[in-house]
N, C-alpha and C positions, 0 to 999 in steps of 0.2 A: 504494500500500500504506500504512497507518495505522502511524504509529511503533510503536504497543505489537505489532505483529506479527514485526516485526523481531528475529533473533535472534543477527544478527553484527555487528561495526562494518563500515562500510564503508572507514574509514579505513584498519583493521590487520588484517581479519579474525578478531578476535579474538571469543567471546563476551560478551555483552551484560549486566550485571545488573541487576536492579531496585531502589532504594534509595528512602530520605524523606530528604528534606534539607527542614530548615525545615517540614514538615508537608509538602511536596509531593511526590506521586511524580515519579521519573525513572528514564530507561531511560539506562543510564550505560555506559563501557568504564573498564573501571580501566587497560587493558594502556596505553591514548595516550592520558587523561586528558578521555574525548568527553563532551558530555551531549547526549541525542536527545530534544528537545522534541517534543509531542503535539498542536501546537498545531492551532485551527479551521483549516478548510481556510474561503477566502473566494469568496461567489458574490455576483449580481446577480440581481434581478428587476425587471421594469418594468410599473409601469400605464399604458398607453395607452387611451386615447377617439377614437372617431373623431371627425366633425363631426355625426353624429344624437344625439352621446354614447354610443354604445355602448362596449363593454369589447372590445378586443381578448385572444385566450387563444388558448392552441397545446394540441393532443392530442399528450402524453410516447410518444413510438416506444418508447422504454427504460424500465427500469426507474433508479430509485425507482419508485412510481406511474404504473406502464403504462398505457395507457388513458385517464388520470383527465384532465380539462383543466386548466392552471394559464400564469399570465401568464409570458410567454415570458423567459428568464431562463437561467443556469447558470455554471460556474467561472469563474473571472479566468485568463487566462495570464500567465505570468510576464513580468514588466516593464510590466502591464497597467493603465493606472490603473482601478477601481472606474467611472468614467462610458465612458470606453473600453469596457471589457466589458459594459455597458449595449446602448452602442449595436451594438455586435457583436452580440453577442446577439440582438437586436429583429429585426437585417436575417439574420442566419443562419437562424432560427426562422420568417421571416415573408414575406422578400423586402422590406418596409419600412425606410427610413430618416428618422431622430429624433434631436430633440436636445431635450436634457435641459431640461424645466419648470423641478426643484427636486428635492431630496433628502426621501426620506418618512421614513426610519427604517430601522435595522441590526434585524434578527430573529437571534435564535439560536435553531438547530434539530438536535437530537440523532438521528442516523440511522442506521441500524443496517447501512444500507451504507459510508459516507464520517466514522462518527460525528461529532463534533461541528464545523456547517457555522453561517457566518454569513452572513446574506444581509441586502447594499447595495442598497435600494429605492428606486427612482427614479419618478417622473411625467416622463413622456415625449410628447411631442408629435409628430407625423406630418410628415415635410418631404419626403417624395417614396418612389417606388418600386410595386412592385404586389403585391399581398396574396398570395402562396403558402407553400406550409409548405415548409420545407427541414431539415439538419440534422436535430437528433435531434425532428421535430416530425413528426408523424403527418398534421395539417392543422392549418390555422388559419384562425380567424372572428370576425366580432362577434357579439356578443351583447347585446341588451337585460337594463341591471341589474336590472329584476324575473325575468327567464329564467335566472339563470346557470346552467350546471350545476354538479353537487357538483365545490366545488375541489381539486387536488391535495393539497396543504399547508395547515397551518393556520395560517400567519402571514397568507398570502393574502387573507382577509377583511379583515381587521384593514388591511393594505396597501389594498386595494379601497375601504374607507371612510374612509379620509385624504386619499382625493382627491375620492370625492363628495361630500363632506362629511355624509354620516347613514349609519346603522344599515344591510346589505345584507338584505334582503328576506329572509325565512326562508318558504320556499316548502316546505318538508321533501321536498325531491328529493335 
């Protein structure tokens, strides 16, 4: 549940109210002195290649973006370092195991289901296992970067050409 939903403390049971301190909202308890932060929730996503250079991507079971394909990726669990839920992730979504290239770049992504999510992008490399979809993946496959199809997300591309190093093909599919 996203804090601003929130309408009791969990502390005292008390109700909740809205205030600005410093310019910033807060969801606050007067009764026990709480302040309930909004903050991003944190997730992963990973470019993997295979050895033809293809693009590994998984089809979303779930919503956000049912249907749509995007690189295999989602939350961190708690006590989880950020490359941890990488490689979690990779082998949940994939049956694959990887370890991590190099760090790409943090996206921020505003979502009208989990609002405001930041996602920890990695280049990932293939060190064993066998390609099937698992978890919340529909299937998973390579693909040739001139073929991709239309990606989930729009941090995605951006992620996608930081490791090819050039512009992804605009094929208008």
């Amino acid at each position: 549940m996203k804090q601003v939903d929130l309408k009791y403390c969990s502390k005292c049971g008390c109700p909740l109210e809205r205030r600005v301190v410093e310019g910033k909202k807060q969801i606050y308890c007067h009764n026990c002195d709480s302040v309930y932060y909004d903050n991003p929730i944190p997730s992963v996503a990973v470019v993997t290649c295979n050895e033809k250079g293809q693009l590994l991507l998984v089809k979303r079971k779930e919503e956000p973006r049912k249907g749509f394909w995007s690189l295999p990726g989602g939350f961190m669990d708690d006590g989880e370092s950020a490359i941890q839920a990488a490689l979690r992730e990779l082998q949940e979504e994939t049956g694959l195991k990887g370890i991590v290239k190099r760090f790409i770049k943090i996206f921020n992504q505003e979502t009208d289901l989990y609002g405001h999510v930041i996602i920890i992008t990695y280049e990932v490399g293939i060190t064993g296992g066998r390609l099937q979809s698992g978890d919340d993946a529909e299937c998973a496959d390579f693909f040739d970067i001139e073929d991709l199809p239309p990606l989930a997300f729009s941090f995605q591309g951006e992620a996608i050409e930081q490791v090819i190093g050039c512009p992804l093909p605009r094929t208008g599919k």
